[in-house]
VEXDREN-2710 file (C-alpha; in Angstrom, 1 decimal):
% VEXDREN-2710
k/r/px/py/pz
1/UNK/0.0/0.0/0.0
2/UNK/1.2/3.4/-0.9
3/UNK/1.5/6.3/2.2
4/UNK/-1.0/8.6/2.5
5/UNK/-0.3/11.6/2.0
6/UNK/-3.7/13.6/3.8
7/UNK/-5.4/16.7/2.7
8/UNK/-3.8/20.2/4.4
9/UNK/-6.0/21.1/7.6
10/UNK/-7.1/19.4/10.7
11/UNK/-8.5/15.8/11.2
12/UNK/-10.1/15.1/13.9
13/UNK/-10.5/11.7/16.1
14/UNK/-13.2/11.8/18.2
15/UNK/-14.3/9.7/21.6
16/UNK/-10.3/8.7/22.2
17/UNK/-10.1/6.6/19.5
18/UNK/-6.3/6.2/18.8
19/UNK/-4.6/6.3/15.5
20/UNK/-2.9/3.4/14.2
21/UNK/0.3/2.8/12.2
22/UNK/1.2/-0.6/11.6
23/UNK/3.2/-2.4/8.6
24/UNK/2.0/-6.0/9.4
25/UNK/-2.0/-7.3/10.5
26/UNK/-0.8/-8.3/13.8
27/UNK/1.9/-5.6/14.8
28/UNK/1.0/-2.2/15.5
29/UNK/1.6/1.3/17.6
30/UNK/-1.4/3.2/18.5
31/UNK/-1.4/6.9/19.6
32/UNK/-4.5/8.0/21.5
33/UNK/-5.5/11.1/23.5
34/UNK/-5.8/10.1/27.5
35/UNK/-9.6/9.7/28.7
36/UNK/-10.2/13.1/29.8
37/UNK/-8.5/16.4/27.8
38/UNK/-9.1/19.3/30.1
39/UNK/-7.2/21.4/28.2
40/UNK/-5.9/22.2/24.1
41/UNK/-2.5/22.1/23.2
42/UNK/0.0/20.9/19.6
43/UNK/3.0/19.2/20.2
44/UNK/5.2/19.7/17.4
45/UNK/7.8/16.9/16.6
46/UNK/11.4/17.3/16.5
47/UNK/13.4/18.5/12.5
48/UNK/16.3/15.4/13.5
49/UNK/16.9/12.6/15.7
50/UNK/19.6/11.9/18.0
51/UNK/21.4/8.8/19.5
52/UNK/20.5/8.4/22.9
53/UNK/18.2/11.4/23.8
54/UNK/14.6/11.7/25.3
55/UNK/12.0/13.9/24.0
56/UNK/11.6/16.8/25.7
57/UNK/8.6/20.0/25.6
58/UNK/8.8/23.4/26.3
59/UNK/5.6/25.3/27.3
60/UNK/5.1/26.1/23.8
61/UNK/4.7/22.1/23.1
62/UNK/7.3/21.9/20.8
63/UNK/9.8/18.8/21.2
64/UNK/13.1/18.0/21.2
65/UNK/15.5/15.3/21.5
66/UNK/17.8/15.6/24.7
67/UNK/21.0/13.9/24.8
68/UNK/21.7/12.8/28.4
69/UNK/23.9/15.1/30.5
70/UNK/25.3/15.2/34.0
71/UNK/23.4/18.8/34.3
72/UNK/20.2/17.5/32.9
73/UNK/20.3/14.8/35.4
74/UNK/21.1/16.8/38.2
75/UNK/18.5/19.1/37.1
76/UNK/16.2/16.4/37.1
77/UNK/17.2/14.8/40.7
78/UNK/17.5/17.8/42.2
79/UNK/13.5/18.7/40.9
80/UNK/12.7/15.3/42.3
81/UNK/14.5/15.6/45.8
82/UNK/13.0/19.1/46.0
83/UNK/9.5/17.9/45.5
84/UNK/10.0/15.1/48.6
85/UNK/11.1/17.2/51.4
86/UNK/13.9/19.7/50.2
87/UNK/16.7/17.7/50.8
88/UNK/19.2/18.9/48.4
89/UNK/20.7/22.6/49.1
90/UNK/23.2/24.4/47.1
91/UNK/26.0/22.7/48.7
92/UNK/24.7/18.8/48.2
93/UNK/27.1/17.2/45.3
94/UNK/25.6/14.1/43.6
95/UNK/27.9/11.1/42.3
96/UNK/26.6/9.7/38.7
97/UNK/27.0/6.1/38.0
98/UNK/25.9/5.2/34.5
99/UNK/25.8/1.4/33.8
100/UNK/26.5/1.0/29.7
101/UNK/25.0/-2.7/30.1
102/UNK/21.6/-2.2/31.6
103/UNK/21.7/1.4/30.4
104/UNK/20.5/2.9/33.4
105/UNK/21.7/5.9/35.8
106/UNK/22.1/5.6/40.1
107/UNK/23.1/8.4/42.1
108/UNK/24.0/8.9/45.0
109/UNK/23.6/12.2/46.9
110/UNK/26.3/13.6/49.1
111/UNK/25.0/15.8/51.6
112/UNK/27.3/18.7/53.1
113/UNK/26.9/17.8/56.7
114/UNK/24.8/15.2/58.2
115/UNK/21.8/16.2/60.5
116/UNK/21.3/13.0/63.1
117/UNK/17.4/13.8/63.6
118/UNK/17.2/12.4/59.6
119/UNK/18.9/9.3/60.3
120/UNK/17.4/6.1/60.6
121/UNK/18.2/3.6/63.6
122/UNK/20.8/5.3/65.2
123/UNK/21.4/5.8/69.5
124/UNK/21.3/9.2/70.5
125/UNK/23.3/8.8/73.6
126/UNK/26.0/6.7/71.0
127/UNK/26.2/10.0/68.4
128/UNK/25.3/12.9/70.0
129/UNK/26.2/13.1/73.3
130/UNK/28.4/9.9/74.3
131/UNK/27.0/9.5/77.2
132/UNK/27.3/5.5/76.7
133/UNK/30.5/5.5/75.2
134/UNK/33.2/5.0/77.5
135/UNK/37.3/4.7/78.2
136/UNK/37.6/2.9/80.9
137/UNK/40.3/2.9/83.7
138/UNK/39.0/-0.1/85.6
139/UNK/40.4/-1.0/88.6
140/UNK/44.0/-2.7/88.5
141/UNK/44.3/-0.9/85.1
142/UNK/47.1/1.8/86.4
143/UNK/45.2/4.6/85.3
144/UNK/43.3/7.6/85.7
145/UNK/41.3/10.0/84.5
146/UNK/38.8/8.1/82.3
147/UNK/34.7/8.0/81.7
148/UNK/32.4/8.5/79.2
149/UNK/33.3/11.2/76.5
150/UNK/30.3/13.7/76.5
151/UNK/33.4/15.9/77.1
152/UNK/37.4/15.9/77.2
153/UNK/39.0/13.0/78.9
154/UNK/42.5/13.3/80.1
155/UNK/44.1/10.1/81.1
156/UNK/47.3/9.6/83.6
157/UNK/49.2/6.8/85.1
158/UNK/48.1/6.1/88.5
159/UNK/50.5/3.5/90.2
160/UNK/48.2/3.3/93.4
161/UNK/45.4/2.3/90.9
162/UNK/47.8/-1.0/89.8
163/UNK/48.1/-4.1/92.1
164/UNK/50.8/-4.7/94.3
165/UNK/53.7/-7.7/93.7
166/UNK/55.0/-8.5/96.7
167/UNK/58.1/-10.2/95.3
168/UNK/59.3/-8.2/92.6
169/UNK/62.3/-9.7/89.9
170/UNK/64.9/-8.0/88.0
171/UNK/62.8/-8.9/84.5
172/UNK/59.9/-6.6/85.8
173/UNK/59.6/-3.3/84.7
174/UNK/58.8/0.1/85.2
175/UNK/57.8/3.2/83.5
176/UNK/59.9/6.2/83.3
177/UNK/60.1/9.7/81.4
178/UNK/63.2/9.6/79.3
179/UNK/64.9/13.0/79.9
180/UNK/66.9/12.1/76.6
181/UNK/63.5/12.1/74.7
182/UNK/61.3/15.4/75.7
183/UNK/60.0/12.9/78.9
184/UNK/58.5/10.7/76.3
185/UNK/56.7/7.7/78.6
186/UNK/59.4/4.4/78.4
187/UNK/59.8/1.4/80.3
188/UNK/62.9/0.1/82.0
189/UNK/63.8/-3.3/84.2
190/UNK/64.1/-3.0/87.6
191/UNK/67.8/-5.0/86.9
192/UNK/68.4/-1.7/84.8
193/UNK/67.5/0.3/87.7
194/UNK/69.8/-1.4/90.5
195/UNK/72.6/-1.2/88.1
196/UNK/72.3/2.5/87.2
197/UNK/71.8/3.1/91.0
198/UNK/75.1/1.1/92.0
199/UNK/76.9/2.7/89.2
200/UNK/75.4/6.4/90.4
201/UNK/76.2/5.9/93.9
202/UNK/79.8/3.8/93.8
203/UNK/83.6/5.0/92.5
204/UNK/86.6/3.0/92.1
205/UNK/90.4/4.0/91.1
206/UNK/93.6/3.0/91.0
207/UNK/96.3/3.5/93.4
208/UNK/99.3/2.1/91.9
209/UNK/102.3/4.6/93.7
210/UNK/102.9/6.5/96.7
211/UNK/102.0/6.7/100.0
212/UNK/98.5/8.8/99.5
213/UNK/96.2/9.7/97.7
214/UNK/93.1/11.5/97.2
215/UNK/90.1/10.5/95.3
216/UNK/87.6/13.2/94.1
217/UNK/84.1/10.9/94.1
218/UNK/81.7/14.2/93.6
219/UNK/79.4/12.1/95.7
220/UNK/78.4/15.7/98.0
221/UNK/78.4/13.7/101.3
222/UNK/80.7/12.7/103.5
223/UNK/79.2/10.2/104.4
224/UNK/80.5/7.7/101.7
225/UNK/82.3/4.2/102.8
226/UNK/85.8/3.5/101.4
227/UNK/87.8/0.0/101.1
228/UNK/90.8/-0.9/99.7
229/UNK/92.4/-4.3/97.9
230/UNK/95.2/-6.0/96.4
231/UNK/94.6/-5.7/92.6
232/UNK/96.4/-8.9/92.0
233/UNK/96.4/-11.0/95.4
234/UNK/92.2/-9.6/96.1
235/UNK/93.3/-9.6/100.2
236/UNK/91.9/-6.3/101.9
237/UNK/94.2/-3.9/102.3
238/UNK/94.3/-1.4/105.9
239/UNK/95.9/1.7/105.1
240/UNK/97.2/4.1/108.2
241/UNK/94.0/7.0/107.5
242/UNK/91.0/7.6/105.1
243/UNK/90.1/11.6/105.9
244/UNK/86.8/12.3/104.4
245/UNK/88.4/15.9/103.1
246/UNK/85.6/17.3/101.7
247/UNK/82.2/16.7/100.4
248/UNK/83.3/15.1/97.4
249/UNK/86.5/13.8/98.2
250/UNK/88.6/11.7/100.4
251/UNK/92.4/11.6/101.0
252/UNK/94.1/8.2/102.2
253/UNK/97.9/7.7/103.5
254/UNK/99.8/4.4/104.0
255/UNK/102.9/3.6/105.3
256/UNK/103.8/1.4/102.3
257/UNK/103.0/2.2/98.7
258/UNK/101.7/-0.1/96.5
259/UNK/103.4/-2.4/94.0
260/UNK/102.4/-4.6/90.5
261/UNK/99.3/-3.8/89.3
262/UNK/98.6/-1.5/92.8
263/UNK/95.3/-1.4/95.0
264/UNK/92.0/-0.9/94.0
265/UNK/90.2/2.0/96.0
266/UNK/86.4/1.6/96.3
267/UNK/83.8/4.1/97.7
268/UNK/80.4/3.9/98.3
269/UNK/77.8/6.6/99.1
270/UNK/75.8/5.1/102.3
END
């Protein structure tokens, strides 16, 4: 069948009956007004197609093909959102996905700040004010200063909060503040400790001629204990005096001097 080319004016279909194009007697695409027109208007196809555009009016009723951009579809969500309850603001950035398989678009709206009154299933006490949110310092923890975190929490070590060992070993430790690293908390043994303190409160020289000498231990006390032995034989040796001379030294005198590899002089602050 040849196309028909109508007469120039108006035809009119009547009692929304639609009109029917079809190239086959079983196939067919029917355009129809809706069941009630309350109003008259023309809508006036588009000159061209496109690939992968919509149709699109203006209030005049003339179409258009619309290709698919990020502002038409933020345009579009933004109209949608707005009619729901406002959400978006001028702030609120969206994030496109477009899926080329199933050709369709999600987004995902990314709000500026969150307000917790629009959140779904959420404790109040766990996100607004903390109340039930909590560092603890239980007991035997060795600290101080916890609670829950509605506000600032400053924590400290708190030895009397820590159990007691009544037979402490050289292995345990200890905490200190290293004066080496801006008093940075460390740890140290307590073997560490007795060591430091013996080497901190002892001196030792050699006295390998004469009949006296004086050691300068820098102790500031005379009240420091001094002993002398045999280098090579280890016997105790009694020398005639030991005069604590001042704070931080002591002279000693012997009627013999020493010989070989001399005496060893050791003091101890007391």
């Amino acid at each position: 069948m040849s196309a028909i080319v109508p007469f120039y004016g108006t035809i009119s279909i009547k009692d929304n009956r639609p009109v029917r194009f079809s190239d086959t007697a079983t196939n067919y695409i029917d355009f129809k007004a809706p069941a009630a027109v309350t109003t008259s208007y023309t809508l006036k196809l588009p000159s061209a197609i496109v690939a992968s555009g919509y149709l699109k009016t203006d209030a005049s009723g003339n179409l258009s093909f619309v290709v698919l951009t990020s502002t038409e579809i933020t345009d579009f969500v933004e109209a949608a959102q707005d009619a729901v309850g406002n959400i978006l603001t001028d702030t609120t950035s969206i994030d496109f996905t477009y899926d080329d398989t199933a050709d369709t678009i999600s987004a995902v709206v990314l709000p500026a700040g969150v307000n917790h009154n629009l959140l779904n299933n959420y404790v109040a006490n766990e996100h607004i004010n903390h109340t039930s949110v909590n560092i603890n310092t239980a007991t035997d923890s060795g600290l101080a200063g916890g609670g829950d975190i509605s506000s600032s929490r400053s924590l400290s070590v708190a030895p009397n909060n820590a159990p007691s060992k009544s037979t402490p070993v050289g292995a345990d430790v200890v905490p200190i503040a290293d004066s080496a690293d801006s008093f940075n908390l460390k740890k140290v043994t307590l073997s560490s400790i007795a060591d430091l303190s013996l080497s901190l409160n002892s001196y030792k020289i050699d006295w390998t001629s004469g009949t006296s000498i004086t050691v300068t231990h820098s102790f500031g006390t005379r009240d420091v204990l001094v002993q002398v032995y045999d280098n090579t034989t280890y016997e105790t040796i009694y020398v005639d005096t030991v005069e604590r001379t001042t704070v931080n030294s002591v002279t000693l005198t012997s009627s013999t001097a020493p010989s070989g590899s001399g005496w060893r002089v050791l003091i101890l602050r007391s």
